[in-house]
N, C-alpha and C positions, 0 to 999 in steps of 0.2 A: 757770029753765033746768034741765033734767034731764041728770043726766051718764047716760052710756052705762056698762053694766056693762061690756062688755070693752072700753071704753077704760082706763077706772080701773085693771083689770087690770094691761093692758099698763102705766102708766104708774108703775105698784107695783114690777113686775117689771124696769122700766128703774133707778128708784131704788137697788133691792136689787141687783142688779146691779152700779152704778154703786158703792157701800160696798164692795161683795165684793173689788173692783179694788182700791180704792184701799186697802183693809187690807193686801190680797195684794205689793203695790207698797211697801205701808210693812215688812211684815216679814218678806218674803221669809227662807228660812233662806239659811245662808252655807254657800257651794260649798265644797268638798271641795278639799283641794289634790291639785294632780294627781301624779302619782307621776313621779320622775325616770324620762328613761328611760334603759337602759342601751345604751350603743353597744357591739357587741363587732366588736372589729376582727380579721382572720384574716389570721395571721401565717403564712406557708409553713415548716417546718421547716430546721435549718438543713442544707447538704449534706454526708454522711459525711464523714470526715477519710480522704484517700488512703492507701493501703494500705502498709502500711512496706516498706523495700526490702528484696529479698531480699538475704541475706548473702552477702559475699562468697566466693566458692570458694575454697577452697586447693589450691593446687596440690601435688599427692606426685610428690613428687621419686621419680623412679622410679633405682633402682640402678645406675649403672655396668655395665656388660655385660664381665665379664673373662672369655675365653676359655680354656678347657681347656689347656692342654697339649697336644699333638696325641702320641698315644702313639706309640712309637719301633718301627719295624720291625726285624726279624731281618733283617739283608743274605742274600740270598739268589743265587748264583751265578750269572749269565748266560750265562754260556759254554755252546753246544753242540758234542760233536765228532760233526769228520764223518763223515757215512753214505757208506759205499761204494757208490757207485752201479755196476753191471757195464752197462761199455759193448755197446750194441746198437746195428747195423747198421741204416740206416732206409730204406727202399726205396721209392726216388718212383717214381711211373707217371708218363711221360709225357704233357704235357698235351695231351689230345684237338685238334687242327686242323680249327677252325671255317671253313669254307671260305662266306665273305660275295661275295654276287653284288651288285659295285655296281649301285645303282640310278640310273635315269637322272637327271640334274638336273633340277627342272624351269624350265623356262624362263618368267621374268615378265614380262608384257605386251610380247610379241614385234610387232614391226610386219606389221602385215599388206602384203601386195602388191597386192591388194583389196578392198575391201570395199561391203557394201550397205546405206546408212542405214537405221537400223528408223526408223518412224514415230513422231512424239511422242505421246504417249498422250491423249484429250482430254481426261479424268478432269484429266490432272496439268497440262494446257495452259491449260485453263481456269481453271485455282486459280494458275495460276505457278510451277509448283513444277520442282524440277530433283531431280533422283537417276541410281540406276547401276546396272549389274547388274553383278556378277562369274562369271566361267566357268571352270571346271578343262574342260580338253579334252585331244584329243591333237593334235597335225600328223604328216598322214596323211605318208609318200613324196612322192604327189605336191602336198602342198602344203595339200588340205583338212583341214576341220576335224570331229574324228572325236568323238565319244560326248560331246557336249558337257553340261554340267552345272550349273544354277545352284546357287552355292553363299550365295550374300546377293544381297537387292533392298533396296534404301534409297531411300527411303521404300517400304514395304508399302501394296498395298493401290489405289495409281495404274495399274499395267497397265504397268507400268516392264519387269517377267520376260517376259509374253506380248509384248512388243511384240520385244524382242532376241531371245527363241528363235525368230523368223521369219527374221530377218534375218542374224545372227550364222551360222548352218550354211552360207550363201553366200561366206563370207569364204575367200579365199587368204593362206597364208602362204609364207616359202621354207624348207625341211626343212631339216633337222637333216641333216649328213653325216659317216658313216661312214670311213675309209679309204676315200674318194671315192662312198660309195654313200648314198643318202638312207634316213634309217630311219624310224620314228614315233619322237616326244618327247612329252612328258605339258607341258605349260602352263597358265598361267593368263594370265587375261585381266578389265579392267576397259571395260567400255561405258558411256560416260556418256552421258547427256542432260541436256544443257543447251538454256535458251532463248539466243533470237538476242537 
């Protein structure tokens, strides 16, 4: 029986092999001891020591405050004598004579003897409103109502003034009389409008 040359090989190379190990296994060198290791542990600083306290202040007595002497006046006379006045004559002018022309009274809200309803406004009829007119006028002699004039409308702006200057100049009053004669008077007068 013939052996194979690369078997032989191989089974040379498996033996040698197999010794390499087992020397390797017998005399291994010895490991090295490992080096401690150092733990460093980190410590935070400690915190400043607080600040010392400031010192106390002292207090300076401050001085007594003594007042001067108040220095002494020379008395000085008060007395004055008197001046001779030379009397004079003082010469009033009579006081001028304002000669005042009374004025007529006027007369407030004299009754009429008659009169003609103004109409209601429709402006102010329709919203409900009520207001007035006021009149300086005169009464004429015989009774009429002379230069008539609005002097306020309350509320403005309703038709309150044009509704009364229509109706108001038909109005009668009874005059003002004289030492039995009738004159003109100056009056006033309030027209209201009111609802029903």
């Amino acid at each position: 029986m013939q052996v194979r040359p690369g078997i032989a090989v191989s089974a040379g190379l498996h033996v040698l092999l197999f010794f390499y190990l087992a020397y390797a296994l017998a005399f291994h060198p010895a490991e090295k001891p490992k080096e401690e290791e150092h733990a460093i542990d980190m410590v935070a600083p400690p915190p400043p020591p607080p600040p010392p306290p400031p010192p106390p202040q002292q207090k300076v007595q401050q001085p007594l405050f003594i007042p001067a002497p108040a220095p002494r006046i020379a008395s000085v006379p008060t007395t004055v004598p008197d001046l001779p006045i030379p009397s004079q004559e003082i010469k009033r002018e009579p006081k001028p004579t304002v000669v005042t022309e009374d004025k007529p009274q006027v007369t407030l809200n004299p009754k009429p003897i008659s009169r003609t309803t103004p109409k209601y406004p429709d402006r102010a009829e329709d919203r409900q409103i009520s207001g007035y007119v006021d009149f300086d006028f005169t009464i004429e002699p015989d009774g009429t109502v002379g230069n008539p004039k609005v002097i306020a409308e309350v509320p403005e702006g309703y038709g309150f003034a044009a509704s009364a200057q229509k109706a108001f100049p038909q109005w009668k009053f009874t005059p003002k009389t004289v030492n039995g004669k009738p004159v003109p008077s100056p009056a006033r007068i309030r027209v209201s409008f009111k609802l029903q």
